[in-house]
C-alpha positions in Angstrom: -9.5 15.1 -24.6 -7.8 13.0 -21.9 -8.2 9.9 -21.2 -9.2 11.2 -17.4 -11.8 13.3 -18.8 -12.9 10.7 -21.1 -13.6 8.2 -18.0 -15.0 11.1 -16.0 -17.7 12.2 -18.7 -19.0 8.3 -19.7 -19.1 7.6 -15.4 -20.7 10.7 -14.1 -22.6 11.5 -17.8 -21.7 14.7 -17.0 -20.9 17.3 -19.8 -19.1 20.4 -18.0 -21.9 22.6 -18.7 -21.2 25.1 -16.1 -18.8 25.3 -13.8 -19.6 26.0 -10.2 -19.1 29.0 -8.4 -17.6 27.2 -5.4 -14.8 26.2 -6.7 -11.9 27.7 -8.6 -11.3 26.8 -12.6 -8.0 25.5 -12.3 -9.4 23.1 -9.3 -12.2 22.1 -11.5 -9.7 21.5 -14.5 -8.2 18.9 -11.8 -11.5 16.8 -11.1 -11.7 14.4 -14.1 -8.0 12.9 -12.7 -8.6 13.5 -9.3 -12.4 11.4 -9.7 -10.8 8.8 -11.6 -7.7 8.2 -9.8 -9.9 8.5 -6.5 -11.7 5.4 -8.3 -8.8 3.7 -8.7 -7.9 3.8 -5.3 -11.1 2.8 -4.1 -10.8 -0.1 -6.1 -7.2 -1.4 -5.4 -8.1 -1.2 -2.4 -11.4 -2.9 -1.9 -9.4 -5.6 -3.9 -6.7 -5.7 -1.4 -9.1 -6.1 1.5 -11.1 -9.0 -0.1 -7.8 -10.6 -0.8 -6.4 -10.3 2.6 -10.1 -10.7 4.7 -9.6 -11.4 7.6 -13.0 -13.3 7.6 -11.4 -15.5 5.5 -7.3 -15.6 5.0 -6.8 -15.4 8.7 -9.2 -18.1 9.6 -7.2 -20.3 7.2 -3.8 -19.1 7.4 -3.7 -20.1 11.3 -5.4 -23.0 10.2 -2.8 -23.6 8.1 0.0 -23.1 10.5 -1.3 -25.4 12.6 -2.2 -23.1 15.3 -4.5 -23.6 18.1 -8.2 -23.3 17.4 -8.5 -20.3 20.5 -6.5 -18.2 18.1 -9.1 -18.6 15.1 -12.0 -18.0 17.7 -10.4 -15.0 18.7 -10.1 -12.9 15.7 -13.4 -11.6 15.4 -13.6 -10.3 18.1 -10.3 -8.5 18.3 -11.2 -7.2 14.8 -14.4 -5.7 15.8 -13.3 -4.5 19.3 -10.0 -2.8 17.8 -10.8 -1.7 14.2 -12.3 2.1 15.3 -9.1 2.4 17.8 -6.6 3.5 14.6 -9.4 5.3 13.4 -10.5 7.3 16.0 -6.3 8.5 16.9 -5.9 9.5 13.0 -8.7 11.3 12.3 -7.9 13.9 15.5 -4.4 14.2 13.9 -5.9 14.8 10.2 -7.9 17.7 11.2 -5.1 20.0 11.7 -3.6 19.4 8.3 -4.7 20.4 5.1 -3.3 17.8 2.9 -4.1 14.7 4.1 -2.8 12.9 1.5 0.3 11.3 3.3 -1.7 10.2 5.9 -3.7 7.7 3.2 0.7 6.9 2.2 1.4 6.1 5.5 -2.0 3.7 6.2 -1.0 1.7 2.4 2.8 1.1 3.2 1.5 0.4 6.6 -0.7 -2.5 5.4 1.9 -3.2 2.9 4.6 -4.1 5.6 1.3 -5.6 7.7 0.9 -8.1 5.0 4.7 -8.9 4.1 5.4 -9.8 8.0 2.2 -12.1 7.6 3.8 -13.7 4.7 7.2 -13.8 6.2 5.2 -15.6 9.1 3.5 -18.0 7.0 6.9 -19.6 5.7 8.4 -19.3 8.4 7.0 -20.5 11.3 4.3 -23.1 12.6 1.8 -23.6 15.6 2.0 -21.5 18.4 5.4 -19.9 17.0 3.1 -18.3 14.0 0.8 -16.9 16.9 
């Protein structure tokens, strides 16, 4: 027994019993990875985004820079104004595809680069320069 399948059964508690009609038995073979590497996606990146809030890290890292207080006062509402935008143009995109799986690979290197140019920002430049 994998270790896949070993993580599936003590999670979901469930035994294979039967295996449903819907789907075919060399998909249902693949759902033990697929649920647990699914989980381990979910997690990395709920991880990432508590490490990089930007209730918190943003607030501080302009802070930090020294730039002006506006800028703090201002991310909020930029967040909440602009976070469906990306949303809303991907998902019309998605629908014609049937793999969307490099859509998820381009979103993760996306914040990947996101957060290196904030780094790059954060040692190099100060005040209104960091804006």
């Amino acid at each position: 027994m994998t270790v896949y399948r070993r993580v599936y059964r003590w999670i979901t508690d469930y035994s294979g019993r039967q295996v449903p009609e819907s789907i075919s038995e060399e998909a249902y073979q693949e759902t033990p990875r697929n649920f647990v590497l699914n989980l381990l996606n979910g997690t990395s990146t709920k991880l990432a985004e508590q490490l990089a809030s930007p209730d918190l890290v943003l607030v501080w890292l302009l802070s930090a820079l020294g730039a002006p207080v506006f800028f703090s006062g201002m991310l909020e509402p930029i967040r909440r104004g602009a976070a469906s935008f990306p949303q809303l143009v991907a998902s019309g995109r998605m629908r014609g595809y049937a793999k969307r799986k490099w859509f998820w690979v381009g979103a993760g290197i996306f914040q990947s680069i996101a957060l290196l140019i904030m780094l790059a920002t954060t040692l190099l430049l100060t005040g209104v320069w960091a804006d």
